[in-house]
N, C-alpha and C positions, 0 to 999 in steps of 0.2 A: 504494500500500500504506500503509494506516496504523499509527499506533508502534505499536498493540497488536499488529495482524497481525503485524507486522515481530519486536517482541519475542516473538512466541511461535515463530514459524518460527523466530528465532536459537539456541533452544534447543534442548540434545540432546536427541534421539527419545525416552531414557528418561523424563524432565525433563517434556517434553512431554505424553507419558502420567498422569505424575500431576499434570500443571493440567487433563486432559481428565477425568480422574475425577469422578465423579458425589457430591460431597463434601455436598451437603446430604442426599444415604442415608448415608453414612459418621456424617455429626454425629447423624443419629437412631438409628442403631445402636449411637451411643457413650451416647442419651441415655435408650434402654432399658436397656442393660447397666449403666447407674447407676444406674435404680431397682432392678436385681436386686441389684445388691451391698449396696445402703440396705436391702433387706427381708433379704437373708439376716444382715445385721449385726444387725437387729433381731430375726428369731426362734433366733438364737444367742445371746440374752439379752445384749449390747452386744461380743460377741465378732468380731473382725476374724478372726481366726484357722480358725476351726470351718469356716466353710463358703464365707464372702465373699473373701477372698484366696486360697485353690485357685479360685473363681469367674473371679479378677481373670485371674490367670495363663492359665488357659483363654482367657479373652476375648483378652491381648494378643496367644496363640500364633494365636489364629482371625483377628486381625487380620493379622496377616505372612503366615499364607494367602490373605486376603482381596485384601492390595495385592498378594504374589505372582501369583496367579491374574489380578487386573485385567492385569496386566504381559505376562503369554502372549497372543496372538492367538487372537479367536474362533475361529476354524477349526481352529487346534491340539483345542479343546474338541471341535467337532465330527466331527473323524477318529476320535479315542479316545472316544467315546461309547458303541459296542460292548464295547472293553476294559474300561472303567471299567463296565457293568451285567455283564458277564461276571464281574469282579472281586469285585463286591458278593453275586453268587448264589452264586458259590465260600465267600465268607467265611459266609453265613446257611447254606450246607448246612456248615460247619466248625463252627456252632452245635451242630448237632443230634449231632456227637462230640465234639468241646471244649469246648461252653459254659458259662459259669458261670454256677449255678443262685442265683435272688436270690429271694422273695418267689412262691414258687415256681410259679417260669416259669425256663426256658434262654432266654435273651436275649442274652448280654455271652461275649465273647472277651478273657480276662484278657492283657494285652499287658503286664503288668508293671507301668508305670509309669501304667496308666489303663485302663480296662474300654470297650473299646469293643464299640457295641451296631452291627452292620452291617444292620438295618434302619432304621436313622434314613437311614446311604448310600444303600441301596438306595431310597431317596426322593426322592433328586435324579436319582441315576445313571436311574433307570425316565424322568425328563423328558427329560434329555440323548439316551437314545436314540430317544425318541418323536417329541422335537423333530426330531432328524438325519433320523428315518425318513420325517417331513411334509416336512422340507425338497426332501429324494430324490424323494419320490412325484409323479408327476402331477397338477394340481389337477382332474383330469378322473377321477378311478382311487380321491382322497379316499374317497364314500362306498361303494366296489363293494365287494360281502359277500366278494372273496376277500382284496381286498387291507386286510381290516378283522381278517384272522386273525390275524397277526402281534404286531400292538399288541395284539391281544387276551392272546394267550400273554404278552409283555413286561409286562403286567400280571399276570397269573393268577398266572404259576409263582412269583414272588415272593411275591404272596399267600397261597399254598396251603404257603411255608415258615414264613411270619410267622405264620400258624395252630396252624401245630404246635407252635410254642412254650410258650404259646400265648399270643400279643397279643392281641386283639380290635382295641384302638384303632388299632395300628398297620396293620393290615389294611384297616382300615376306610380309611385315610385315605388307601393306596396303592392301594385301587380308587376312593374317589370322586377323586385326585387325577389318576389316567388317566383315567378319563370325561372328567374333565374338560378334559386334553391334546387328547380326542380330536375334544369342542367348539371349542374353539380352533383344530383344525385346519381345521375345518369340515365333518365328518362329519353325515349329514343327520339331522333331531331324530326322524325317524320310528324311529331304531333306539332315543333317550334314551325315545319315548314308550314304547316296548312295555319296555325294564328296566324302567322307572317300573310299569306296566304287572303286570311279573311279580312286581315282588315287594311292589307293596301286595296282589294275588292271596296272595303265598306268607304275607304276615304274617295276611292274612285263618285265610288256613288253618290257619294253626299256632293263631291263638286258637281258632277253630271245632271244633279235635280234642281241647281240653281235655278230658280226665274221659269220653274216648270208648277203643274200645277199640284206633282206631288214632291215636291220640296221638303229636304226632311228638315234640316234645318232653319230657324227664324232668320228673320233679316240681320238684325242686330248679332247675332253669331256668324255672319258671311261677314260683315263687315269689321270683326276683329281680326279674322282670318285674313283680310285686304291689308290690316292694319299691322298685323305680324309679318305680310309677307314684304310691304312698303310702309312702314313708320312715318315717313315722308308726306304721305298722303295727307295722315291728319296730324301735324307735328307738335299743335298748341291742345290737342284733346288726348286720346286713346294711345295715339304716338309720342306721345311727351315725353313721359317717363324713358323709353328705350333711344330717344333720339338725345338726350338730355347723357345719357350714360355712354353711347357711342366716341360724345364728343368727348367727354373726360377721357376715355380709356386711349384717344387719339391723341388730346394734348398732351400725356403722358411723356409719350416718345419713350426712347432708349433707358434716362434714369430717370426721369419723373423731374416735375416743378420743384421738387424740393418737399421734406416734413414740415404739414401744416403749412405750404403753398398753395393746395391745389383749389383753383377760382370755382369750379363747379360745385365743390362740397363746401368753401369757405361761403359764399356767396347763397347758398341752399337752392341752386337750381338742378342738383341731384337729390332725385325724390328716395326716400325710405334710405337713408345714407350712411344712417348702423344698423341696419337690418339686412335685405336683402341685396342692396347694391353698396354692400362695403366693397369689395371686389371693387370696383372702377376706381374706390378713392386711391386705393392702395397704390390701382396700375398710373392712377393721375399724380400721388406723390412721388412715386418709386418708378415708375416707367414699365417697360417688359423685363428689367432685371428683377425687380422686386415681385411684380408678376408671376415672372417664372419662376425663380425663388421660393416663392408659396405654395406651388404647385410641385416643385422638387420635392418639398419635406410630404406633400400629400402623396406622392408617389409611392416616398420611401415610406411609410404608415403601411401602405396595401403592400409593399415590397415586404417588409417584417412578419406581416400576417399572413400573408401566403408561405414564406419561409418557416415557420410555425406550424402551419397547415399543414403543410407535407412531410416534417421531421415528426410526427405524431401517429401514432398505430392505429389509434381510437378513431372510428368513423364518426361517431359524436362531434368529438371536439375539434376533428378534420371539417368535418360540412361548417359548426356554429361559427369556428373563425374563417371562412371563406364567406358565408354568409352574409355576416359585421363587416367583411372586409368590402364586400361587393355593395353592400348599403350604404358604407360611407363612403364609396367610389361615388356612389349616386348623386349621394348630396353637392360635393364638389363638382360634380362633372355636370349637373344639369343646372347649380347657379350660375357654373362662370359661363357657360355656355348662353342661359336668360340674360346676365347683361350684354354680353355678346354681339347678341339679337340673332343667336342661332337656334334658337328655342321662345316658344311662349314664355312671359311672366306669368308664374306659376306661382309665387313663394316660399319658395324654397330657401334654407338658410345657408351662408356658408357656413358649415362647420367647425367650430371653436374657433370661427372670428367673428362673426355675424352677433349682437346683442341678444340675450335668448336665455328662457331658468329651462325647460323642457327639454331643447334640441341638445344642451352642453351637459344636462347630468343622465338624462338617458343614454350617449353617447358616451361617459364615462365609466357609465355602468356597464356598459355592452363592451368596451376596453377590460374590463372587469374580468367576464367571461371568459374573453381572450386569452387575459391574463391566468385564469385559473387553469385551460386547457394547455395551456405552455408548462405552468409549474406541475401539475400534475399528473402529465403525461409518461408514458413507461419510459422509463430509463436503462 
């Protein structure tokens, strides 16, 4: 046995656990939530107070979930996988009587002391049981159309609550993010070709019945679809917002106007500015280096967690952190993408930079997860 072996079996079990921690995902999720707290200091016009410090607090309460969670045993995770999506469909049908109306959409269950939104949950919790459900099922039973119902509905019924709200974004991201589970688990591609299938069919259709007399779509929904595809059109209404964020991500250039330069967020003609389109402030102070920069450490996140994923024997804890990983690919990939204007505004958060109690400690929790399937995986 060598000293290191030796010093590490010498230590207690707890002890143990966190030398076995996956600490270069830890320093990168310490090293995005620094650039959120640098952008929200910055578009609170040099204020700690306004938006960056509730941010900070969020982050450290998400971190003591985070090393909590590392600290329970995967399989604790995998027993309560049904409890916890059961939990989440309970709290989103509690939307639809209690919820607090923002921006007007019912989203947010007022808890008093922080508004939580139980569809950002209902994002991890739909992984953990999908993951549990592959881990159960025979890999012979994977693609069979009966046993493919289930995970269907574990997708849907959550869906079809997140609609009524009414999300779009979030909807969206908790059916491509089960597809995607269901990839992973290895369900055969002939079922991904025929969706692929129906619904370039159904978007064919919807354009083709414009101005006909069976039109599936209202008018006012053709015309945000004009207004997504040329922002331009209407620049001062529907298109404000995405043409407002163009320019910033344009004046940026190569390093940006400079920290607490940039005219578009100083000025507030970038609408939702530590919300959804923090993204542009970053790329208007920092340019495409700081840009891209942000998008490096998000890389290297899914890079950790996929390397995680595959050193692991356990089908469980193999799918849950591919899953997490693929869900927070989502998030970043489909906001920088909305300011972009390569996608609808949806609402989507950037992820531990974006202002937010829900998107940052459910996403620390599900780091959690990650984190426990790393440490107590076979050795």
């Amino acid at each position: 046995m060598s000293y290191l072996e030796y010093s590490v079996n010498s230590v207690p079990s707890g002890f143990r656990k966190i030398l076995f921690l996956n600490w270069p995902l830890i320093l990168l999720l310490f090293s995005v939530a620094g650039v959120g707290f640098l952008m929200l200091y910055s578009v609170a016009g040099g204020s700690f107070s306004v938006w960056a410090e509730p941010q900070a607090k969020r982050f450290a309460m998400g971190l003591m979930i985070m090393l909590l969670a590392a600290m329970i045993p995967i399989w604790f995770w995998r027993n309560i996988s049904f409890v916890a999506y059961g939990l989440s469909l309970t709290l989103l049908l509690g939307v639809e009587f209690f919820g607090t109306v923002g921006m007007g959409a019912q989203r947010w269950i007022d808890l008093g002391f922080m508004r939580l939104q139980p569809s950002e949950l209902t994002k991890i919790t739909s992984v953990m049981l999908l993951a549990a459900y592959y881990d159960w099922l025979p890999a012979k039973r994977v693609s069979n159309p009966i046993w493919i119902l289930f995970p269907l509905l574990i997708i849907l019924i959550p869906t079809f609550l997140v609609l009524r709200q009414p999300d779009l974004g979030t909807a969206l991201l908790l059916m491509v993010g089960g597809g995607g589970m269901l990839f992973l688990a290895g369900v055969h591609w002939a079922y991904f070709a025929g969706v692929t299938a129906i619904g370039a069919s159904t978007i064919f259709t919807v354009f083709k019945s414009r101005g006909t007399e069976w039109q599936l779509l209202a008018d006012y929904q053709y015309r945000r679809i004009d207004t997504f595809l040329d922002p331009s059109s209407d620049p001062l209404g529907a298109g404000y917002h995405i043409t407002q964020s163009k320019i910033a991500l344009g004046s940026g250039g190569w390093t940006g106007r400079g920290f607490m330069q940039g005219t578009q967020s100083r000025l507030n003609f970038l609408p939702e500015k530590h919300t959804d389109f923090i993204f542009t402030t970053l790329a208007e102070e920092f340019g495409f280096v700081g840009a891209f920069s942000l998008l490096s450490l998000y890389v290297l996140i899914i890079v950790f967690c996929v390397a995680s994923a595959i050193a692991t024997r356990d089908r469980f804890s193999s799918l849950v952190t591919l899953g997490i990983a693929l869900t927070f690919f989502l998030y970043f990939a489909v906001n920088m993408s909305m300011v972009m204007g390569l996608a609808p505004v949806v609402g989507v958060p950037l992820p531990m930079v974006s202002y937010g109690g829900s998107a940052m400690l459910v996403l620390m929790a599900a780091f959690g997860i990650v984190q426990s399937a790393h440490v107590h995986r076979p050795r």
